[in-house]
C-alpha positions in Angstrom: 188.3 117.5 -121.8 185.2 115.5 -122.4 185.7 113.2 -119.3 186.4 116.4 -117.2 183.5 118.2 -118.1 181.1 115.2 -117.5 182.9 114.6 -114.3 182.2 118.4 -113.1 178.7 117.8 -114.3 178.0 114.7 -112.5 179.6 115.3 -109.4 177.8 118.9 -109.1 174.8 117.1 -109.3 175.2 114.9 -106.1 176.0 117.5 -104.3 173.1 120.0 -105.7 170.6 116.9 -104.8 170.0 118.1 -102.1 168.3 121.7 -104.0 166.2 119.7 -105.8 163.7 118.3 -103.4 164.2 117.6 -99.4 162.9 113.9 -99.6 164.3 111.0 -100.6 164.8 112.0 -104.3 167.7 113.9 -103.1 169.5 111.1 -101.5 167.9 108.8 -105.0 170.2 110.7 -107.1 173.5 110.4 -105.8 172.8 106.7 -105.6 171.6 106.4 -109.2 174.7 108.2 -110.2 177.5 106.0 -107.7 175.7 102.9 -109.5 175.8 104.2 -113.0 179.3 105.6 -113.2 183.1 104.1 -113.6 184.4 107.3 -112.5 186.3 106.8 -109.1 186.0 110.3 -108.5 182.6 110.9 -108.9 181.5 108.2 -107.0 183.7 109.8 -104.1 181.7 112.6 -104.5 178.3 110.5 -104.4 179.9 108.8 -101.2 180.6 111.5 -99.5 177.0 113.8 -100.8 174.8 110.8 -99.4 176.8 110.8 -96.3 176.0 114.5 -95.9 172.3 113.7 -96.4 172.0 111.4 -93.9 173.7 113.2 -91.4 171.4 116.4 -92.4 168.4 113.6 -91.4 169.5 112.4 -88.5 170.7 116.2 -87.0 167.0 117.0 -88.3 165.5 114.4 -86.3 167.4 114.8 -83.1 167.2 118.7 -83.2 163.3 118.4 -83.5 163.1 116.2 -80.7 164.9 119.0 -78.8 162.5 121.7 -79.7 160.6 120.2 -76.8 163.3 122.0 -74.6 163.8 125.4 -76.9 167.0 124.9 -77.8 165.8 122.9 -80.9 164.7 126.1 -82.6 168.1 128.0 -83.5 169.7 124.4 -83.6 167.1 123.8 -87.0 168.1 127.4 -87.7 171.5 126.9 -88.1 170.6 123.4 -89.7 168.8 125.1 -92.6 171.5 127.4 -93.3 173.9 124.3 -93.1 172.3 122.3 -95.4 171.9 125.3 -98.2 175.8 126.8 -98.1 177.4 123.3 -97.8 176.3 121.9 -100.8 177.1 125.2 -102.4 180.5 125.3 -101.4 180.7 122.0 -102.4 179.9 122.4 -106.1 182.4 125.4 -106.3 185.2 123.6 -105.1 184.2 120.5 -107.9 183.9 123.5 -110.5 187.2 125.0 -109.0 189.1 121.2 -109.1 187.3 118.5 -110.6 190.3 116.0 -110.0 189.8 116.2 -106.3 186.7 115.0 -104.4 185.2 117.2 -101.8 184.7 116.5 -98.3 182.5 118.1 -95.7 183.7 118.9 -92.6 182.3 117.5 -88.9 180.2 114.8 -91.0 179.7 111.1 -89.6 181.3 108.8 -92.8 178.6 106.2 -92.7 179.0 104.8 -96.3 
């Protein structure tokens, strides 16, 4: 129950990074936590949260580059709203089933 619990904790918490600041802390603690743990599970979930952040940076950077040509704008729009319900989804679907890591959808898997 113990393990469970810490795994539902832990892997919540890569995913939530990303709500606790937009710079490189949030990509710092998923890292800290793939390095520290033995669970397999958990450092699926770190995998696949630091993927999401660096996708989220790159989309960032190539969307403001194409503010130059207005269609930029709603592409950071729907960016921003993105990069809040993702993660959220994420963490209920860890809270719903611990045993099974989460994966986003349309990411690049760079790690």
């Amino acid at each position: 129950m113990q393990q469970v619990n810490q795994r539902k904790l832990l892997s919540a918490v890569c995913h939530g990074a990303i709500f606790f600041s937009s710079t490189i802390v949030s990509i710092g603690i998923p890292i800290a936590i793939m390095l520290t743990t033995n669970d397999s599970i958990v450092k699926q979930n770190a995998k696949e949260s630091l993927n999401f952040h660096i996708n989220l940076y790159i989309y960032a950077i190539v969307f403001s580059l194409l503010v130059l040509v207005a269609i930029g704008i709603p592409l950071l729009a729907v960016l921003a709203i993105v990069s809040f319900l993702m993660p959220i989804l994420a963490i209920l679907h860890i809270l719903d089933d611990p045993n099974l890591p989460y994966r986003y959808p349309f990411i690049f898997r760079v790690l």
